[in-house]
C-alpha positions in Angstrom: 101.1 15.1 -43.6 97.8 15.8 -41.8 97.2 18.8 -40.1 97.5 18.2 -36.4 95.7 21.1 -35.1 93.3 24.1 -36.0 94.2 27.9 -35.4 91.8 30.5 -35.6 92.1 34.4 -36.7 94.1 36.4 -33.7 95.8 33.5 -31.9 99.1 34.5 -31.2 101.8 31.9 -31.8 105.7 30.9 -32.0 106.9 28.9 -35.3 109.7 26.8 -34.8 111.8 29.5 -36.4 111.2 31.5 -33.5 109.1 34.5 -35.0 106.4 35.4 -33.0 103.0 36.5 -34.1 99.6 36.9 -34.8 97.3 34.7 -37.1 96.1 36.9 -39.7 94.6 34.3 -42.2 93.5 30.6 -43.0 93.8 29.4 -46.5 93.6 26.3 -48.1 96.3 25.7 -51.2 95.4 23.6 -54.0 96.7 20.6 -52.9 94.2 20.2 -50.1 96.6 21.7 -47.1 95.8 24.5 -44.5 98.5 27.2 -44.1 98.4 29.8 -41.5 99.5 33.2 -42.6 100.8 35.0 -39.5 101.9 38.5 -39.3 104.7 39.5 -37.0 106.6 42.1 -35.0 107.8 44.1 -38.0 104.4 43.8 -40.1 105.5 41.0 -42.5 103.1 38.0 -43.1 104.6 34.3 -43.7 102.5 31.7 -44.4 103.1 28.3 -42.3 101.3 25.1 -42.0 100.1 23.3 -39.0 103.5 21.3 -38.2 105.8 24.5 -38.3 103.6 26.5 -35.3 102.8 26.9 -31.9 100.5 28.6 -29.2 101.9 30.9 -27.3 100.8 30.3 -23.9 
């Protein structure tokens, strides 16, 4: 699936999980995809595409 929308270094946003957080880094993996790593409350980065996050507002 396409990604649906860009997100830059320091945004904060909400996966659908529910963690909040910061975007800490934009990689691309080898099969052409952007993931998002964002780090959260505790320190811990995840990685998540596109689909799976939101802006916090």
């Amino acid at each position: 699936m396409a990604d649906n929308e860009e997100f830059q270094i320091d945004e904060s946003v909400i996966a659908l999980t529910g963690a909040r957080g910061t975007v800490c880094d934009v990689r691309q993996m080898t099969n052409g995809a952007t993931v998002y790593g964002v780090v959260d409350t505790t320190g811990a980065v995840r990685y998540y595409t596109a689909d799976s996050i939101k802006r916090v507002l």
